[in-house]
C-alpha positions in Angstrom: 7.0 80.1 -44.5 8.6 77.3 -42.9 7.9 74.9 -39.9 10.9 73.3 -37.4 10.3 71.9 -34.0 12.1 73.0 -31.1 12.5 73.4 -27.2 12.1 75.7 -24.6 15.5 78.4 -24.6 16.5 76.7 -27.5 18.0 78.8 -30.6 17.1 78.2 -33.8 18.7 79.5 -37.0 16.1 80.7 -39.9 16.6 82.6 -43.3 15.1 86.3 -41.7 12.8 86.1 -45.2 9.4 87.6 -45.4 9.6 90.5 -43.5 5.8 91.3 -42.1 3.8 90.1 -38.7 3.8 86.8 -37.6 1.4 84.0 -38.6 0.7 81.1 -36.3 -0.9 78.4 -39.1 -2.1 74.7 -39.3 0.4 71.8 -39.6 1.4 69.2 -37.6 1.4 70.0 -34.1 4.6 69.4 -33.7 6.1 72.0 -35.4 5.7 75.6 -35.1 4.7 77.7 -38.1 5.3 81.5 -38.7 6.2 84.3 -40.6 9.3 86.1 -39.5 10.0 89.6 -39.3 12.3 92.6 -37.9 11.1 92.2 -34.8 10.3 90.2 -31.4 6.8 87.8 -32.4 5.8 84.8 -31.2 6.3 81.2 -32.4 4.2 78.5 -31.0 6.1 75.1 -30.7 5.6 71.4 -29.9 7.5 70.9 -26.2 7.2 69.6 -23.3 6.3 71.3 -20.4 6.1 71.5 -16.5 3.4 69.4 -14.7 1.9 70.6 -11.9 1.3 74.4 -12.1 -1.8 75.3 -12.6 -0.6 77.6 -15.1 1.0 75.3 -17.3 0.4 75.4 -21.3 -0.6 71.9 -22.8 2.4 70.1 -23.8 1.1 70.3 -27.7 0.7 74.5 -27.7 4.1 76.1 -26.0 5.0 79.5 -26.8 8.4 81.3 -27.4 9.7 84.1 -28.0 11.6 84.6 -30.9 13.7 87.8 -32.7 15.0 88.0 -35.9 17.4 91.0 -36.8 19.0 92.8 -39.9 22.0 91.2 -40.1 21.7 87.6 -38.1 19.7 84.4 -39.0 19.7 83.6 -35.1 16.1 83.2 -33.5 16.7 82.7 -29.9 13.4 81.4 -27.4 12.8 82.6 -24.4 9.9 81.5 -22.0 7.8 84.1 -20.0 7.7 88.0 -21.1 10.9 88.8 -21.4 11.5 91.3 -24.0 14.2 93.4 -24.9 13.2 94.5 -28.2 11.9 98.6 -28.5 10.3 97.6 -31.4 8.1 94.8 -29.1 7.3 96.9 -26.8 4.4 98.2 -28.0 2.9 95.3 -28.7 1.0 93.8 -26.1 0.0 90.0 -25.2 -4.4 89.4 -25.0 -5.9 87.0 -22.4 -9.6 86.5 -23.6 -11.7 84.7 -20.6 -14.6 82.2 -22.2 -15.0 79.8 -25.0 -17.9 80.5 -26.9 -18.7 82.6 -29.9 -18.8 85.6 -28.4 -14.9 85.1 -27.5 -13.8 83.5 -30.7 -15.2 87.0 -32.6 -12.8 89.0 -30.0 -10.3 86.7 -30.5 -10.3 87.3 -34.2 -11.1 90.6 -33.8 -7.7 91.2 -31.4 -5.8 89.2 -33.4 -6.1 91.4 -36.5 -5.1 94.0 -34.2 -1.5 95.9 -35.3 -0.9 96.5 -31.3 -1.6 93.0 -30.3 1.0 90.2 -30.5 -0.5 87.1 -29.0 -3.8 86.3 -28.4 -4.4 83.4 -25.7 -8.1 82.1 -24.8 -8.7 80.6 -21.6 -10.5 77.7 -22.1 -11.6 78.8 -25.3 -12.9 75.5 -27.8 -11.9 73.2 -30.7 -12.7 75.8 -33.2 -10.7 78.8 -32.3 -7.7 76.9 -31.5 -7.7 75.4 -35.1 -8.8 78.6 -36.7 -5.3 80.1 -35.4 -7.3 82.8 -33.9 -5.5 82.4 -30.2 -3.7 79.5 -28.4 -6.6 77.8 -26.2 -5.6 77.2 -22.3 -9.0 74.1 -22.0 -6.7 74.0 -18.4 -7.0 77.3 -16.9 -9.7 77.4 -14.5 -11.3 80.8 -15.3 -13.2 80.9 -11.2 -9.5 81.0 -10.0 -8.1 83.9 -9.9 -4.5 83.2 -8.5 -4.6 81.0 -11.4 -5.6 83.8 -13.7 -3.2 86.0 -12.5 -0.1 83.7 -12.1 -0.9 82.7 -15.4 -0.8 86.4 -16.9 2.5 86.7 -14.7 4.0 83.5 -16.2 3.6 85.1 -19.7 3.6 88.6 -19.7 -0.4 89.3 -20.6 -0.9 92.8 -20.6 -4.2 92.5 -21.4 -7.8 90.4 -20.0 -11.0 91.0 -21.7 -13.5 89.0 -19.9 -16.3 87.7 -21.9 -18.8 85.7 -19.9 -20.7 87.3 -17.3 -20.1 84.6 -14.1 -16.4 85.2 -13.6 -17.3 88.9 -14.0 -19.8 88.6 -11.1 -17.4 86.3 -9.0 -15.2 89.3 -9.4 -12.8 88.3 -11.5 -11.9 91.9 -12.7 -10.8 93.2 -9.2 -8.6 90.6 -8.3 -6.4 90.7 -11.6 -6.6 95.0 -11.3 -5.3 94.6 -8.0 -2.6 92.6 -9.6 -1.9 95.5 -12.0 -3.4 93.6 -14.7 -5.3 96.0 -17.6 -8.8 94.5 -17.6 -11.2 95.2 -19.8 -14.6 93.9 -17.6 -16.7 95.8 -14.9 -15.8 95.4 -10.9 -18.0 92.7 -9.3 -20.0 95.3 -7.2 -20.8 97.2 -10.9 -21.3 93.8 -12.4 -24.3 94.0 -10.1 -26.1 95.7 -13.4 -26.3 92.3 -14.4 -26.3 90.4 -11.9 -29.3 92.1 -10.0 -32.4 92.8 -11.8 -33.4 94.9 -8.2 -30.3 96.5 -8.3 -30.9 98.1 -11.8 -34.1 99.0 -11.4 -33.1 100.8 -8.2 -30.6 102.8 -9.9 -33.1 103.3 -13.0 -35.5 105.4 -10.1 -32.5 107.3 -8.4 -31.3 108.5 -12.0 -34.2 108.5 -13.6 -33.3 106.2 -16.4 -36.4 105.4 -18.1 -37.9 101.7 -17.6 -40.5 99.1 -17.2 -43.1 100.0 -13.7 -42.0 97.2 -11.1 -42.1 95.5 -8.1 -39.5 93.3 -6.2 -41.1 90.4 -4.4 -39.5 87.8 -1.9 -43.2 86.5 -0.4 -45.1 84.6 -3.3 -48.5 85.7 -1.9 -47.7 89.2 -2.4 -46.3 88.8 -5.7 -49.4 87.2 -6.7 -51.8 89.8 -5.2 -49.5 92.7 -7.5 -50.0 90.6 -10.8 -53.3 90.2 -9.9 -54.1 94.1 -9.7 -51.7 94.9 -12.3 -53.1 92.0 -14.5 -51.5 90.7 -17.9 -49.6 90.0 -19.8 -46.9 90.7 -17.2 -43.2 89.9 -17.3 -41.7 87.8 -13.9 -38.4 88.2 -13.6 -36.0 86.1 -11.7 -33.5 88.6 -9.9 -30.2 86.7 -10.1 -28.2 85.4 -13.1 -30.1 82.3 -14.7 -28.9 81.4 -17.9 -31.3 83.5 -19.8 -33.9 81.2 -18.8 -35.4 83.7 -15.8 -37.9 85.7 -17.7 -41.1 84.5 -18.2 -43.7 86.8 -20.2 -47.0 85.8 -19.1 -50.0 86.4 -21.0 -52.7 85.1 -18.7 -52.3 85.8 -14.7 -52.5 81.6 -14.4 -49.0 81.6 -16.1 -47.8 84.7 -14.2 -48.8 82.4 -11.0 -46.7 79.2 -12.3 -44.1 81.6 -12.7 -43.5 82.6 -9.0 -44.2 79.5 -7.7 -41.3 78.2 -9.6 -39.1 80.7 -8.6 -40.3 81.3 -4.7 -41.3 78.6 -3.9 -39.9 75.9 -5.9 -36.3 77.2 -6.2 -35.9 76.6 -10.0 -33.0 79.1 -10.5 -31.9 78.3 -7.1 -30.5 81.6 -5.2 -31.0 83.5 -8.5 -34.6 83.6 -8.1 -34.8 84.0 -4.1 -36.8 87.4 -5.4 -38.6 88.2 -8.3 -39.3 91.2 -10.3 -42.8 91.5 -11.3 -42.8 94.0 -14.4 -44.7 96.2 -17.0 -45.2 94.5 -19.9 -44.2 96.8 -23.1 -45.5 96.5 -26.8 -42.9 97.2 -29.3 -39.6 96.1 -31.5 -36.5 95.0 -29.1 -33.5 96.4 -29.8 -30.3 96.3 -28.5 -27.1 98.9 -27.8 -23.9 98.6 -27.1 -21.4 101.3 -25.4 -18.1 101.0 -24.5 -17.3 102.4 -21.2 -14.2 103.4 -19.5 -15.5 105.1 -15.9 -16.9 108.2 -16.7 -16.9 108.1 -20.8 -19.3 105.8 -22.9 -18.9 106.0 -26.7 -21.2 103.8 -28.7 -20.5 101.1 -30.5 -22.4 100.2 -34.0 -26.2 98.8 -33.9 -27.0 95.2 -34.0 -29.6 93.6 -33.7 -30.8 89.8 -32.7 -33.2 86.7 -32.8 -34.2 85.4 -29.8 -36.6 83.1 -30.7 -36.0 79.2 -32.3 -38.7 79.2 -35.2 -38.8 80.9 -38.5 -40.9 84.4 -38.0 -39.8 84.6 -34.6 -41.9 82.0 -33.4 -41.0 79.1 -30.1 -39.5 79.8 -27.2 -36.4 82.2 -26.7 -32.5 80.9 -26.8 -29.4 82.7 -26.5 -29.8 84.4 -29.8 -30.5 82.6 -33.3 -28.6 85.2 -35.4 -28.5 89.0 -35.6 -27.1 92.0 -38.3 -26.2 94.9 -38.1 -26.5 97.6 -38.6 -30.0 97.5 -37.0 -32.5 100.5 -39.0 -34.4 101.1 -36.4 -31.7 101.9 -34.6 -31.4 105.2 -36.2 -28.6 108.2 -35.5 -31.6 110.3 -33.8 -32.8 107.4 -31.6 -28.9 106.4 -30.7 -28.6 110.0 -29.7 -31.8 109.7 -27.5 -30.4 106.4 -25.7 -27.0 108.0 -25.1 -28.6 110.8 -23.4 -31.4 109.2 -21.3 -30.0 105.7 -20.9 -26.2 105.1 -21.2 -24.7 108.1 -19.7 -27.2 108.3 -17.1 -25.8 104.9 -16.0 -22.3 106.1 -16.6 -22.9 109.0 -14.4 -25.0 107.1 -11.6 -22.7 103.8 -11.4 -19.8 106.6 -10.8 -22.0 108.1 -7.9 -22.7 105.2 -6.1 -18.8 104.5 -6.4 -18.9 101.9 -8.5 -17.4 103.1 -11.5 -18.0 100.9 -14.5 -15.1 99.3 -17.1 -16.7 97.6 -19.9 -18.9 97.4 -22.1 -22.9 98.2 -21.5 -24.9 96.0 -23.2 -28.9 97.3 -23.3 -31.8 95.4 -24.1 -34.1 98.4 -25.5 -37.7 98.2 -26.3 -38.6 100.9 -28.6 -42.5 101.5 -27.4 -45.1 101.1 -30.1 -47.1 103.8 -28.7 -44.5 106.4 -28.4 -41.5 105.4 -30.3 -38.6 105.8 -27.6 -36.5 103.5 -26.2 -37.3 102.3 -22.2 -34.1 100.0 -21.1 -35.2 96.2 -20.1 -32.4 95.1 -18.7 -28.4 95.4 -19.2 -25.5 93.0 -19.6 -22.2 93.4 -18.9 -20.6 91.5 -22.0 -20.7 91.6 -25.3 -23.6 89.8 -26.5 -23.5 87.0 -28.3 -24.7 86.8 -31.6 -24.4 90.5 -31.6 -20.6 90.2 -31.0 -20.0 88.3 -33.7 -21.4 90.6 -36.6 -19.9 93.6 -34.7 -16.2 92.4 -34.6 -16.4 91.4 -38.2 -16.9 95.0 -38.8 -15.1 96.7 -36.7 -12.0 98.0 -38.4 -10.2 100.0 -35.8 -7.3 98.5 -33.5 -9.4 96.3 -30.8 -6.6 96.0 -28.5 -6.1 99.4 -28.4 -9.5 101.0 -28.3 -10.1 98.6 -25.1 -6.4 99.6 -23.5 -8.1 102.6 -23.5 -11.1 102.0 -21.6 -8.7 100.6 -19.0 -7.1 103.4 -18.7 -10.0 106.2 -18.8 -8.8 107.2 -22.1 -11.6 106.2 -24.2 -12.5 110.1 -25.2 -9.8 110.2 -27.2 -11.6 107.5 -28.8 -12.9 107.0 -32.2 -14.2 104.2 -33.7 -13.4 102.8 -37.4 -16.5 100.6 -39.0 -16.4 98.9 -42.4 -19.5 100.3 -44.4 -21.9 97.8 -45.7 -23.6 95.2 -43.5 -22.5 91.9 -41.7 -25.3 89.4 -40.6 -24.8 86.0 -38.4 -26.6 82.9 -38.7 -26.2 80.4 -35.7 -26.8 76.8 -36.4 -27.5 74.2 -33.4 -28.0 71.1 -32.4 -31.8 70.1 -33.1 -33.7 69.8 -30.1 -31.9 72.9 -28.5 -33.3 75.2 -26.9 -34.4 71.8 -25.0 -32.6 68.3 -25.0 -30.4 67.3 -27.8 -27.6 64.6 -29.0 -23.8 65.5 -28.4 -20.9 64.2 -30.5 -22.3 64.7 -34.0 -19.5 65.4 -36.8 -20.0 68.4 -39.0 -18.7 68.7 -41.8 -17.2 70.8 -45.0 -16.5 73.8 -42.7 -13.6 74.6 -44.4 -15.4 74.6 -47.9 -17.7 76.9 -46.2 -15.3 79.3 -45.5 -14.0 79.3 -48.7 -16.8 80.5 -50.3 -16.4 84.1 -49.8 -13.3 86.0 -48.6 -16.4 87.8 -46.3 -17.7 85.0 -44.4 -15.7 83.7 -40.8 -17.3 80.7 -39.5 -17.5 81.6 -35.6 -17.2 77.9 -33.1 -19.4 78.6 -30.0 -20.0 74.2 -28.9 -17.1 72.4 -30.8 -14.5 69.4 -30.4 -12.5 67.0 -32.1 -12.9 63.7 -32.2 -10.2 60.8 -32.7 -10.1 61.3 -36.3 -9.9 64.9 -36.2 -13.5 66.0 -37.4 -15.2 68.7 -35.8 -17.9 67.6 -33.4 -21.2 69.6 -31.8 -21.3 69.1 -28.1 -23.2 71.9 -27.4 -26.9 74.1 -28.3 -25.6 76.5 -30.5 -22.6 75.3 -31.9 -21.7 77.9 -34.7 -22.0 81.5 -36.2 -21.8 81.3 -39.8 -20.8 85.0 -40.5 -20.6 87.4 -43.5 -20.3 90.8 -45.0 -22.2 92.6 -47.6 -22.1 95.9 -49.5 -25.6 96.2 -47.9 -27.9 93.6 -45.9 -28.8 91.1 -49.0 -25.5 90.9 -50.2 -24.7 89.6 -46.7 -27.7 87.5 -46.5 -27.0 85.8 -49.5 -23.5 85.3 -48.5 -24.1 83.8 -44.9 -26.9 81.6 -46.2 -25.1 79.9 -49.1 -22.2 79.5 -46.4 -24.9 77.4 -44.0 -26.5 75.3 -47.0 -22.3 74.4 -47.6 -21.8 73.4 -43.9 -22.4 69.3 -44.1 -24.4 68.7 -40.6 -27.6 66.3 -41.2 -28.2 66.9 -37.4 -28.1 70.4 -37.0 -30.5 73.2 -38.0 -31.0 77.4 -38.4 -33.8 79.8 -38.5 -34.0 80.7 -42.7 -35.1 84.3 -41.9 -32.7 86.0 -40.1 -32.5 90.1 -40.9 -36.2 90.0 -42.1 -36.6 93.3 -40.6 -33.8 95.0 -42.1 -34.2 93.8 -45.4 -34.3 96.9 -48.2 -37.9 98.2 -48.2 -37.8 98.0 -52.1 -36.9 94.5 -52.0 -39.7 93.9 -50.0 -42.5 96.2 -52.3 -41.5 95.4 -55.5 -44.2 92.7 -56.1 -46.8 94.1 -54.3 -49.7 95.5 -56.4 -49.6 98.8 -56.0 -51.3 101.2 -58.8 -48.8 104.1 -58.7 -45.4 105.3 -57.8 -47.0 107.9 -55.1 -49.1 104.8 -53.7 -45.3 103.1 -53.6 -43.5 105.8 -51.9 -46.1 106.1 -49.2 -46.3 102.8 -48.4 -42.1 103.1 -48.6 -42.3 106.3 -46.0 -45.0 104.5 -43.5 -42.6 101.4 -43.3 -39.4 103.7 -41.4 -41.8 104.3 -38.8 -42.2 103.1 -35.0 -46.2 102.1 -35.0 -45.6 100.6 -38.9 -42.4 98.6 -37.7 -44.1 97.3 -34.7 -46.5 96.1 -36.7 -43.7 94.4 -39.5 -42.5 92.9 -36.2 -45.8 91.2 -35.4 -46.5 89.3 -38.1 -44.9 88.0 -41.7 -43.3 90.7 -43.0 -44.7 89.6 -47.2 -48.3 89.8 -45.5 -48.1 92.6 -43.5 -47.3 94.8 -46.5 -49.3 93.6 -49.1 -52.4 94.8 -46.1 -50.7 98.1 -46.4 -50.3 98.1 -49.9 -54.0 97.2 -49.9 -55.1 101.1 -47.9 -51.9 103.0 -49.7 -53.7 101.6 -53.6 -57.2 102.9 -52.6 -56.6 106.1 -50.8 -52.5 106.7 -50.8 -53.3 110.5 -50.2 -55.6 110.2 -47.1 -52.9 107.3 -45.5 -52.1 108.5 -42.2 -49.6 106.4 -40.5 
């Protein structure tokens, strides 16, 4: 390992030492740091560069190309794409759009990838572009799409995975296909899944995709008169994309009534909530599923699981997510065959039909009925969620770049995917006050430390900067995803959580119970007072199912068993579940 500073077309002479990929590493930031090898890689350098363009990289994170052969010490730098190494040619340069956690998990995840070379993130935050995980481009305006595209030009990305759902919406996707660009991120028109709670609910009826009975509303009056004959709790929807903050359960018709006034009539989501969807409201356990989809193939991705709400025992109002694990149990092999069948190819199939073929990856909010036990689909994203991302990348062993190269390319049923066994779990800490008002600019420390702890846990930045003196900073909610793996789901409990209690951040806070529904049913029993080992494994077998999870999910898990250990002590052979 070595550092040197250097310029633009420069060439460099460097022992060819260490044969292996490349490594882009800490250090001053004006030097570049990296690994040589037998090959072309990339070497990030301190330089200078033109003003101007749009597409410019900050001054302080220039790359070059560099090549280091058998019998020559020469490394010679060349800006753009220019290649002219076999060997190189495989390997392909990664544009991830966003700067949250979601996109620092793909960026790690791509970065471990043998096929990918460089990883960029556009404007990605303080915390991936220390991590090493990609080169962060805070300048690139992401709503732009000449700017996108002549960036991608300018250095040879063969590669955009889209993370957030706006630019996706704002079409994004078609204009850097039309380039030629390989994107891995739906059309705008099939964006519309997201986009338009009307529009998926109209394709639900045409294909028969099972979901919530609705109405779409424009006239406040007559949305009123539909909750009041359907009567509550009812769910009111706004129809366009608001933040996550559109969906108002309302337990008593008053609140349903608040609700569309504040939509139709006040314009609090602005043109988002110009209509409303007035829907069903289901009992049961939210899930969510993820597919990847390439047109006409979907192949699913592992289960995961979140926390919506703030509080401890899923109390407060909702967020973006306050942690998640996976792989969810009650997402089981059976039920992930049912979904595939009734829900994700259905979409597939329909999306395709309506010509607008779908590129991406389907992200289904389930709700597994209590009284039946199936999944009905509550609504889809077109992104990676986020937690969920972040527990799924830390798992996922096969060749990101690759497997979504695929999907671009229509090739994703010669797909199969490789997951590390065992369990990974998330825990997002934020700002205190969030989901509502909260103070910016507070340092956290002892990250590092954190890190350290385990080989298994990644700390993930989602609402980090640096101040003057270089300590990390929370301007955001959520501001990280403290992230670990386990041989099973308390190994990586116990891991994550002794990674938060490390993380120095008097202003900051986290939910302490997150994977309370996965955790091993024997954990849970083994200091309930039950009078025999049948009495145990009934209460054991009742747990696994739908009404008995639904009611797990309801209420503190410790007392909801010790009332079932109560009926499975007296009468374990009349227990009927």
């Amino acid at each position: 390992m070595a550092s040197a500073a250097c310029n633009i077309g420069s060439s460099l002479r460097f022992p060819a030492s260490e044969p292996g990929r490349h490594l882009v590493c800490g250090g001053s930031i004006s030097s570049l740091c990296f690994r040589s090898y037998r090959a072309w890689g990339s070497i990030f350098a301190s330089t200078g560069c033109a003003q101007g363009s749009p597409t410019s990289l900050p001054r302080w994170n220039f790359v070059v190309r560099a090549s280091v052969d058998d019998e020559s010490d020469d490394i010679s730098g060349t800006r753009g794409g220019n290649r002219s190494s076999s060997c190189f040619e495989d390997r392909v340069v990664v544009l991830v759009i966003g700067g949250g956690g979601r996109e620092h998990a793909l960026c790690y995840a791509l970065q471990r990838s043998p096929s990918c070379d460089v990883v960029f993130c556009a404007p990605g935050n303080a915390g991936i572009s220390q991590s090493g995980n990609a080169t962060c481009i805070p300048d690139l305006n992401i709503l732009d799409s000449k700017a996108v595209i002549s960036f991608c030009q300018t250095w040879g990305v063969g590669l955009v995975v889209v993370g957030p759902e706006i630019p996706l919406v704002a079409g994004l996707a078609d204009d850097l296909v039309k380039a030629g660009i390989p994107t891995f991120g739906p059309s705008a028109k099939a964006a519309a899944l997201e986009g338009s709670k009307d529009f998926m609910k109209k394709l639900c009826d045409k294909y028969g995709i099972p979901t919530a009975k609705y109405q779409t509303f424009i006239n406040p009056s007559f949305a009123k008169q539909y909750v009041k004959e359907q009567g509550a709790p009812i769910v009111v929807k706004a129809d366009g994309l608001a933040a996550g903050k559109g969906v108002i359960v309302a337990m008593s018709l008053e609140e349903a009534y608040e609700a569309i006034d504040s939509m139709l009539v006040d314009g609090a989501f602005g043109s988002a909530g110009s209509q409303v969807i007035i829907e069903e409201f289901l009992e049961g356990e939210e899930a969510s599923f993820f597919a990847l989809v390439d047109g006409e193939t979907a192949i699913p991705l592992e289960s995961a699981q979140d926390h919506k709400r703030v509080g401890d025992g899923d109390t407060g109002p909702n967020t973006g997510g306050m942690g998640a694990y996976s792989p969810a149990p009650i997402l089981t092999k059976e039920l992930e065959s049912v979904v595939m069948d009734s829900i994700i190819l259905p979409t597939v199939k329909g999306m395709e039909a309506e010509g607008n073929k779908f590129i991406g990856v389907l992200y289904a909010g389930l709700m597994i009925e209590k009284k039946t036990g199936m999944p009905k689909l509550i609504e889809y994203n077109v992104r990676f969620g986020d937690p969920e991302c972040q527990v799924l990348m830390m798992r996922l062993e096969s060749d990101l770049a690759q497997v979504l190269l695929a999907a671009c390319g229509g090739e994703l049923g010669s797909v199969s995917l490789k997951w590390s066994p065992g369990s990974a779990m998330v825990v997002v800490m934020a700002s205190k006050g969030y989901p509502g008002s909260y103070k910016k600019g507070t340092k956290i420390r002892n990250l590092e430390e954190a890190e350290m702890l385990s080989p298994a846990v990644k700390i993930f930045h989602a609402g980090t900067d640096v101040d003057p003196d270089g300590n990390f900073i929370a301007v955001g909610g959520r501001v990280l995803g403290v992230t670990a793996r386990g041989k099973d789901i308390e190994e990586a409990r116990e891991r994550v959580y002794d990674a938060v209690e490390a993380v120095d951040w008097p202003e900051g806070f986290f939910r302490h119970d997150i994977g309370w529904r996965a955790l091993n049913v024997k954990q849970l029993t083994n200091n309930l007072p039950l009078e025999n080992e049948k009495a145990r494994n009934e209460l054991e077998r009742a747990i696994q199912m739908p009404r008995v999870r639904h009611c797990l999910v309801e209420t503190d898990p410790k007392e909801a068993l010790t009332g079932f250990a109560k009926v499975v002590r007296m009468e374990p052979e009349k227990a009927e579940w």
